[in-house]
Structures are given as C-alpha cells and as structure tokens.
N, C-alpha and C positions, 0 to 999 in steps of 0.2 A: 504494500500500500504506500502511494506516494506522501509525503506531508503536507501536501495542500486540500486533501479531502482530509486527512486527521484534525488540521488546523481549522478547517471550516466546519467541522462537527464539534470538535471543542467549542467555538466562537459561539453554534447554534445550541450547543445542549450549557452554554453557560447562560444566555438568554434566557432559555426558559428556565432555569432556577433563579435567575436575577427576577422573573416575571414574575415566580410562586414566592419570592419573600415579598417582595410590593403585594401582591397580592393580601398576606396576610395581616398587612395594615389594617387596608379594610374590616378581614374578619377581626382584630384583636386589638380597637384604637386605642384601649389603653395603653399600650405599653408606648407607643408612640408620643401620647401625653405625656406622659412620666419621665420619656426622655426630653423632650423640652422643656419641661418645669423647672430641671435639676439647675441647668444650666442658667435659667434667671433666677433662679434664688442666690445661687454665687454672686451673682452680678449685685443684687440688692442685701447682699451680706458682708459684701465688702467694700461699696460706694456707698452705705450709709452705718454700717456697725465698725467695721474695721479702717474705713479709710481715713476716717479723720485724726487717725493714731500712726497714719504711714506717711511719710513725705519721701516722693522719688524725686527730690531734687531741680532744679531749675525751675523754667516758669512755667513748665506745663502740669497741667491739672492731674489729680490724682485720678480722676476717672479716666480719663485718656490714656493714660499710665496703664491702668486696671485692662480695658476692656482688649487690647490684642492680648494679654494671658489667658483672659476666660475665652476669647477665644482661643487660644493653645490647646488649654486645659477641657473645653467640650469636646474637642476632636477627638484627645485620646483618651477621656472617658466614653467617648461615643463607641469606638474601638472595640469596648469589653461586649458591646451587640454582637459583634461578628462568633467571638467565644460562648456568650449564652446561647447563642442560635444553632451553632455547629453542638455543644454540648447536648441541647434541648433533642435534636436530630437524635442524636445517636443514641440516648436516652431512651427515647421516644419508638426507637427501630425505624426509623424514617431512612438513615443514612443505610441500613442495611438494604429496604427497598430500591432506592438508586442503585446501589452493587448489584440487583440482581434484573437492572435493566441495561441494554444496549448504549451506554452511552460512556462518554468522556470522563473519566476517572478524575483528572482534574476539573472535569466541570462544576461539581457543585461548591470546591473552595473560592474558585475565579468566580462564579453567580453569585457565593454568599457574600464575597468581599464587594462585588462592584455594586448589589442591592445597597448594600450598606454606606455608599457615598449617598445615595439617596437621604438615608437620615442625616446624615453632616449635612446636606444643604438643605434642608430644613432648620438643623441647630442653628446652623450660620446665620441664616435669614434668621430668626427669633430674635438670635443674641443682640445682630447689629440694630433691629429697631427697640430692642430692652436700652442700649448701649446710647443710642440717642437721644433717647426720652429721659437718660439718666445725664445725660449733658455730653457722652461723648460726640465729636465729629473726628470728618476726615479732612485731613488736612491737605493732603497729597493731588497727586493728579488722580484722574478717575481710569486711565489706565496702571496706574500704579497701584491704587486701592482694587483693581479687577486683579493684577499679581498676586498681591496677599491672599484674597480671597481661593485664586488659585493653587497657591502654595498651600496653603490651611488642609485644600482638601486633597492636593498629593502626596503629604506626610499622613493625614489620616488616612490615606489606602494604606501607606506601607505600616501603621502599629496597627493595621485591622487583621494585617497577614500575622502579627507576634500572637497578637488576639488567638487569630484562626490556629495557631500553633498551643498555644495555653489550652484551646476547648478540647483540642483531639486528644489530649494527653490525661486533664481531668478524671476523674469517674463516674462521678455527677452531676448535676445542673446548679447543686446546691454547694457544690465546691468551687465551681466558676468564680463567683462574684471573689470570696477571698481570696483565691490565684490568683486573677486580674489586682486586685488591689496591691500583692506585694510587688508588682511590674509598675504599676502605674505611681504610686504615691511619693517613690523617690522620684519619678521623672518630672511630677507636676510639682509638689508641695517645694522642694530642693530644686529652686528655678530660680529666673528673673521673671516667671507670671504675677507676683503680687507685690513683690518686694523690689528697691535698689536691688542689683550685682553687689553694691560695696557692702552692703550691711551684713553681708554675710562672712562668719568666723575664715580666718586662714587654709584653715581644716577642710572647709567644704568649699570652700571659693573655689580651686580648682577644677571639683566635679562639678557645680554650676557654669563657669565660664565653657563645660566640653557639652553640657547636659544638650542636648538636642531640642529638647523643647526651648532652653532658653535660647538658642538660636531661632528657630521658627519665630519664637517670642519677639526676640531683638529683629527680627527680618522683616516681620508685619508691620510690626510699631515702627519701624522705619519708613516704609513703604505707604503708612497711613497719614504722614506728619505726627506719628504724636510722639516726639523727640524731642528733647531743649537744642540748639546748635550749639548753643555755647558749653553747654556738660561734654564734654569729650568723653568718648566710646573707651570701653576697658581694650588697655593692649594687648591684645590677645587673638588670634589670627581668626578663631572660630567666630568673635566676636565684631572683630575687622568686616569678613565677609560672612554675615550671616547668611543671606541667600544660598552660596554657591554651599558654604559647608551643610545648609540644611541638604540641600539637594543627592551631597553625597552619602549624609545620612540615610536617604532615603533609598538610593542607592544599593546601599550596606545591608540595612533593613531588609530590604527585597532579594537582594542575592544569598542571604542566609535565610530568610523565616520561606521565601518560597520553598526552595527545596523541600528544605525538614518539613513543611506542614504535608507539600503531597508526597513524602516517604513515608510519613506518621500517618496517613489516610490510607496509602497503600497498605501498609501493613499490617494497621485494623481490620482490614477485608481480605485479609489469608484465613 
C-alpha cells in the first residue's frame, strides 16, 4: 500500500473522530460550561482578590499584566480535556471499539487532539471578552494580536498531545485529573503568568526564565502591547526570543509526546 491512500485515510478517519467529540458537546453541555467558567473565575480572582497585592512593574496595569497568563494558563489547563476524554474512552471500552474497526490506528489520538482546539477557541474567545470588560486591551497591531492568539492555540495542541500521553497511561478516569495536575501546576503556578520574572527566589528563577509557558506568557504579552518599554526584558535568550523559543518548544513537545502517545495506544491494543 502506497502512503498517500494510508495518509488520506488517516486524514479521513481523524475527521470523523474530530466530528464524534464536537458532537458530544451537544449531547453533554455541561462539561463544556464548566470548562469556560474555570477560566473567568481566575480572571476575576486575580484582577480583583489578588491583584491589588501584585505590582508587575512599570506603567502598565496589573490587569494587562494578568490577562496573557490566564490566557497561558486556560490552554494548558484546557489540555487535561484531551486526557479525560482518551481516559473516559478507554474506560468506557469505547477505544476498544475503534481497534476493532477498519480504520487508522493513529486516528483517534490526531481527532481527539485536533477536536480539542475547538474548546481552546472557545476559552480564548471567553477569556478575551472577560479580559476586556475587566479593563484589559490590546495594544499591538491586530495582526500581531491575530499571532498571539495563534501561538496560544499551537502550544495548546502540543500539551494536549502530553495530555493524550498522561490519559493512555492512567487506569482510570478518576486518576486523570490528579496526573494532569502534577504536569500542569509547576508549568502554570512557577511562571511569569501572575507574577514579575524578578520576584521570584534565585532557586526557581532559572526554571521560570526556561519554563515554556513563561515564554508563551512573555510572547503574547509582547505581541498584545501589554509591556512597559522602558522595564527591560530579563537577559536570558528564552526570554530575548520568546516566540521563536516557544515554537521550539512546541516543536520538542510534539516530537517526543507524538511518538510515545501512539506507541502507548498501540500497545494497549495487543
């Protein structure tokens, strides 16, 4: 069999698993709420509880400051979807039905993940008009604010594949959520999403200046205006080029979790 009918059945039997998780919106809009809520309560938890106890320095506002972390921070909480959903599957004997149909072995990783941009851009959309109404704006040009936005949701494919990697490995649906948390909570809480870079101890300043989100963080917030010019950027190359290093995170991300997730899907289905 040549690779262009393998490719184009992959392509078509990911579709239709991207189709049946959209679908299950519809049947199950709760859960869909619940993932939008989370991320404006952060927003209204820490421009009106926490923020008035954090100064990021120069003349831009603490909410400007705030709102590209929460957005960081919803994408790869959004993430842990792609691990409940693959757990829930397999759970459920759902992933065993797919094995025992004709189709792309990799399909329903590459459908669960790329369904799953779908709720990041709905988060997205939410957060930025929460982020507004809370007095952020965008500073930048509107192609530059269209980058960000871009960026946000090409790192949230690649920690949906670590995700997709976390759910296959689990043993229940009920072990997800705290496997996900010990991945996620150094990446988001040990950032530049809520706090200065500087105020952080000697100790963890280095893992902050390499942490990947804070890049993403530093990348968007750049890209959005909400930057003082006159605060000079930490010296530090990740922090220099946030973009480009996010991107090779991204990169990174995908050349390690793809593999391992469909060697760990294959070999559930021996």
């Amino acid at each position: 069999m040549s690779s262009t009918p393998t490719l184009m059945r992959t392509f078509t039997d990911s579709g239709v698993i991207a189709k049946r998780n959209l679908i299950k919106i519809k049947r199950v809009p709760e859960i869909l709420v619940f993932v939008l809520i989370s991320p404006i309560m952060f927003v209204l938890l820490f421009a009106y509880v926490f923020g008035g106890a954090i100064d990021p320095g120069g003349d831009v506002p603490y909410r400007e400051f705030l709102i590209a972390g929460i957005f960081a921070q919803t994408v790869v909480f959004g993430a842990t979807f792609t691990g409940v959903g693959l757990a829930e599957d397999m759970q459920k004997g759902i992933i065993d039905r797919f094995r025992s149909l004709p189709m792309s072995r990799s399909a329903v990783l590459i459908g669960r993940t790329v369904s799953d941009i779908a709720y990041n851009v709905l988060s997205i959309f939410i957060m930025a008009l929460t982020g507004l109404i809370v007095g952020w704006r965008i500073r930048g040009s509107i192609l530059d604010a269209l980058t960000a936005f871009l960026l946000l949701l090409i790192f949230a494919y690649a920690v949906s594949w670590i995700m997709a990697f976390v759910g296959l490995i689990v043993p229940s649906v009920d072990v997800i959520n705290n496997a996900s948390f010990v991945v996620i909570m150094p990446l988001t809480f040990i950032s530049n999403a809520f706090v200065p870079l500087e105020s952080f101890p000697p100790v963890l300043r280095t893992f902050v200046e390499w942490n990947p989100v804070s890049a993403v963080t530093q990348a968007v917030r750049e890209l959005f205006g909400n930057v003082d010019p006159n605060v000079p950027v930490p010296d530090v190359w990740s922090m220099q080029n946030p973009i480009l290093y996010s991107l090779i995170c991204v990169a990174v991300i995908l050349a390690i979790f793809v593999p391992l997730s469909v060697s760990r899907y294959k070999a559930t289905s021996k």
